[in-house]
N, C-alpha and C positions, 0 to 999 in steps of 0.2 A: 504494500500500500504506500503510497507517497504521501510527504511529508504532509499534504494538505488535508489527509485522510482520505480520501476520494479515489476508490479502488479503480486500476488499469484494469479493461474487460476486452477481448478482441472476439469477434461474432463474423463466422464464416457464412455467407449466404446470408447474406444480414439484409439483403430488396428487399424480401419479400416472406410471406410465410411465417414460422415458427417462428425464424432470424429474427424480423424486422420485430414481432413482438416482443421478442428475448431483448432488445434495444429497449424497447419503451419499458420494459421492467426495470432494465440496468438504470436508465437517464431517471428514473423515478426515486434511485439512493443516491443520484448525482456522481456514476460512475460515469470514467471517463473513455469512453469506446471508439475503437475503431472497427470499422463497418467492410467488412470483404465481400465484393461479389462479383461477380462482373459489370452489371447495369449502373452507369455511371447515371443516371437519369432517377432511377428510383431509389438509389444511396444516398443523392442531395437532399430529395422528399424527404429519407429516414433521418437524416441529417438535423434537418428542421427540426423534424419531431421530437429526435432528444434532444435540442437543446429548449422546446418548449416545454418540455417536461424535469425539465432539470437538471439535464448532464451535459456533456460535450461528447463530440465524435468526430473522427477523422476520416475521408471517405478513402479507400482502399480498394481501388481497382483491379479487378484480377481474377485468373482460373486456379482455382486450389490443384487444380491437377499440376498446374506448374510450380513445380518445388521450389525454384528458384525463388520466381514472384511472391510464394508466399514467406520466405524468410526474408525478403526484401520488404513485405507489408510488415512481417513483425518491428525491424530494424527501423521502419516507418513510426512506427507506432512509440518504440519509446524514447525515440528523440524526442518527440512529440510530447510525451505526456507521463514518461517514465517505467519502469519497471513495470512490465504485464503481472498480474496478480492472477486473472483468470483468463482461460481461453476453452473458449465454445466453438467443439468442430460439429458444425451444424449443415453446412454444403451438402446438396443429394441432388441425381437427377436420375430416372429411372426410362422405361420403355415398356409400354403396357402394349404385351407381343405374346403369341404363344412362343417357346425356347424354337421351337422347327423353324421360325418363322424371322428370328432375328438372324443379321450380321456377327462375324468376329465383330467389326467395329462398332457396331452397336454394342456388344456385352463390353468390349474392353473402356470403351467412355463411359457408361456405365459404374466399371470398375475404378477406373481413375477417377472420378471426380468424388464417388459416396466411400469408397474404401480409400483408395489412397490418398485423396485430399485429407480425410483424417489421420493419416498416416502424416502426411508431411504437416500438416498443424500440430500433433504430437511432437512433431523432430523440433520445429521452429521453436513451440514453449518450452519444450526440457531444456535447451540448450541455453535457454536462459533461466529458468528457475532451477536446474538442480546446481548450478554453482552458489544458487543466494540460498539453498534449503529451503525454498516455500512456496506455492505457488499451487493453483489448481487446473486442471484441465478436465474440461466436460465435454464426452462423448453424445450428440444427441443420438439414443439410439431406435430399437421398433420392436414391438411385439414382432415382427419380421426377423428380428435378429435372432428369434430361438425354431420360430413355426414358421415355414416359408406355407408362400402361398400359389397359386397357378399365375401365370401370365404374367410373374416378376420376378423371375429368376435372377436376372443381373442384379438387381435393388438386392432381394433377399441375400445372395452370395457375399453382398457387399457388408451387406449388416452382419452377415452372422463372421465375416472376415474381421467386422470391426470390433463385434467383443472378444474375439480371438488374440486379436495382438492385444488388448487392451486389459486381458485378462493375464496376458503374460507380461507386461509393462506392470502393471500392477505386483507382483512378484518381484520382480526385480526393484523397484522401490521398496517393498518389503526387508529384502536383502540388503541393501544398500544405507535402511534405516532412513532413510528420507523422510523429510517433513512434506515433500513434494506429495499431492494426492490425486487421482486419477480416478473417475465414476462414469457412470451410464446411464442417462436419465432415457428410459425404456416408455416408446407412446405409443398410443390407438393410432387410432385412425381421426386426421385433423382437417379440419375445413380451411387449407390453404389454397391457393394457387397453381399448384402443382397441378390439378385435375384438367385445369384448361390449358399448361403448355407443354405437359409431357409430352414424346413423341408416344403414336398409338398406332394402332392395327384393330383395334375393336371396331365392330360396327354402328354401336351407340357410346354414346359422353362416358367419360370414364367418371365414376364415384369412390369417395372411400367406404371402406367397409362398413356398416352402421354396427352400435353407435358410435356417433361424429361426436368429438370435444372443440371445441375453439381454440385455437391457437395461444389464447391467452393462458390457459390453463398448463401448458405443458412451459411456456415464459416463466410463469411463477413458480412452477413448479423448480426450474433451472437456476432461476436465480436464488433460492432456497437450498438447492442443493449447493450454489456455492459457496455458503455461510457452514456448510454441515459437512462431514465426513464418512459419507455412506458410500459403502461399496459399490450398491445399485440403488435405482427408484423404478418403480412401477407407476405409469399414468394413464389410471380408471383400470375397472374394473376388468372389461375387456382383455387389456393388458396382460394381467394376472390370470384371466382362465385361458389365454393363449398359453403363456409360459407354462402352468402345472399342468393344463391338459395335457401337452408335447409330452410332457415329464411321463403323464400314467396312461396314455394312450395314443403313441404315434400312431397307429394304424386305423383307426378309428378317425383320426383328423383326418388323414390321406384320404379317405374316403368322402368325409363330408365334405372335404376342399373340394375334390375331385365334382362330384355332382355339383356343388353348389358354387365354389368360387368364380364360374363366369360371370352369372348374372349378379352377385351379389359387389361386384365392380363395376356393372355398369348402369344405366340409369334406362328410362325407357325414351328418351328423346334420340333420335340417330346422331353420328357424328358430322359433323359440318366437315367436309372434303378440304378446303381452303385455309384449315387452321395450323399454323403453322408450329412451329415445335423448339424447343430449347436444347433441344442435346448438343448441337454444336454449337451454337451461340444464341447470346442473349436475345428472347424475345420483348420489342417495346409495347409499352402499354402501363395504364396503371393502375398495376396489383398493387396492394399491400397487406397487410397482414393476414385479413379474411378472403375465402376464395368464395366461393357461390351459393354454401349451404348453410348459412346461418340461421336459416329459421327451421334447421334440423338437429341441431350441435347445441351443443350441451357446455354451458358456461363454468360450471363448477364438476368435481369429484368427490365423492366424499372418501371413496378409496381417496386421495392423494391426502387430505386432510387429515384421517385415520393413522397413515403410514407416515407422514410431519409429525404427530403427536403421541406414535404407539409410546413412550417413554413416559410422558406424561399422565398419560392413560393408564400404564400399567401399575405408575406409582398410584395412579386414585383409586383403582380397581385391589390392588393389594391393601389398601390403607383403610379399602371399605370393608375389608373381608376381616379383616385387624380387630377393628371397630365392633364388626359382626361379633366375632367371637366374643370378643371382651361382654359385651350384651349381655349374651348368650350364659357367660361365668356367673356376671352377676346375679342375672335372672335366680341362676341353680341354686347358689348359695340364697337368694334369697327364700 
């Protein structure tokens, strides 16, 4: 944190989506961000918006696939405004394809942008917080990262690649004794942007899986996780019976995906022929943090609020059973 107290945060994919709301969380404690994406046009917009909310932001140009660029945004960054404190590898871009049906180069841009841009965002912050001891780095991750699904094979490969290395980074911070800490903040299905410029092969509008959360909700949840030390987070509910299902019944998912994960991606409107796609470059327009489902998505979790407070909870819940008992003493002797 620098001297002024106002924590350094750097947010990959920060246009639009998750990002740009993970922004308005951070500018809301008056952290001071730099904004990675490509679209220099919707980085200015987010630009605005944290500093009307209360932080500063420096806009950061750039494809996280390019290693380079991104250690040149970091080195951006704390000339600028000092020592990173946290860094949010949030960047993803997917291809809603059947696997027969894609490119080598569609899977490998794919790969590079959702796995190895968090791969090179991990390089960029260790290489500056493990010589100062401290520092956090936040994987946004996906119920996708444990239970893939049909017709995202690249997306999925990429998430479950990214708690892979992340799980083994982790260990070795362990070993090392590092104050340096590494998490994964694990989400549903979010009502961003993504839906209108993935590239697609469907025949109607691509949808997230229902139920939808808001974008805001998985923001708070991130910037929450940066204050706390948890290995992982789960966001909603959904989340969680992705993750334990896999756990007690892969074959039984395989199945239901199987039947049902077509339709339950897409919507009943066809797709517009003319719409164009982001996987190799930025598409203009302006998105920002919500994509099109809002009046489907769900603003709050009470999983995520449960899983912020289980410590709390458990102290009031033992303290009630305490109390019980003691009752309970008196009552007898009386």
């Amino acid at each position: 944190m620098t001297s002024s107290g106002k924590r350094v945060v750097v947010i990959t994919g920060a246009s639009a989506g998750v990002g740009r709301a993970t922004a308005h969380s951070f500018a809301r404690e008056g952290a001071r961000i730099g904004l990675f994406a490509r679209n220099q046009e919707r980085l200015e917009a987010a630009r605005e918006e944290v500093e009307r909310l209360g932080g500063q932001a420096l806009v950061l140009v750039g494809d996280v696939a390019n290693p380079q660029r991104v250690e040149e945004a970091a080195a951006e960054v704390e000339r600028e405004f000092g020592p990173i404190d946290v860094w949010v590898n949030n960047a993803m871009t997917s291809v809603f394809s059947s696997f027969k049906d894609m490119t080598p180069e569609e899977f490998r841009r794919v790969t590079e942008v959702t796995y190895l841009g968090a791969v090179h965002g991990t390089m960029a912050a260790l290489k500056r917080m493990l010589p100062r001891n401290r520092g956090m780095v936040i994987q946004v991750g996906s119920a996708l990262s444990d239970r893939s699904i049909p017709l995202q094979s690249a997306y999925c490969g990429a998430k479950h690649g990214m708690r892979g290395f992340t799980d083994s980074i982790r260990c070795e911070l362990i070993h090392e004794k590092s104050r340096v800490h590494i998490t994964m903040v694990q989400l549903p299905a979010m009502n961003t942007p993504q839906f209108d410029w993935v590239e697609s092969r469907l025949p109607n509008r691509p949808q997230p899986v229902p139920p939808i959360y808001q974008p805001d909700v998985a923001a708070d949840t991130i910037v929450w996780a940066s204050h706390h030390r948890r290995r992982e987070i789960y966001v909603g509910l959904p989340t969680v019976k992705a993750m334990w299902g896999n756990k007690v019944s892969r074959g039984l998912l395989d199945l239901y995906l199987g039947l049902t994960g077509y339709k339950s991606q897409q919507t009943d409107e066809p797709e517009r022929p003319d719409r164009s796609g982001n996987l190799w470059q930025t598409v203009p327009g302006p998105y920002t943090a919500h994509g099109r489902f809002d009046a489907r998505s769900k603003g709050f979790s009470t999983q995520v609020w449960l899983s912020e407070n289980k410590w709390g909870l458990g102290a009031l819940l033992a303290g009630g059973l305490a109390a019980g008992a003691v009752l309970a003493r008196v009552r007898r002797r009386g």
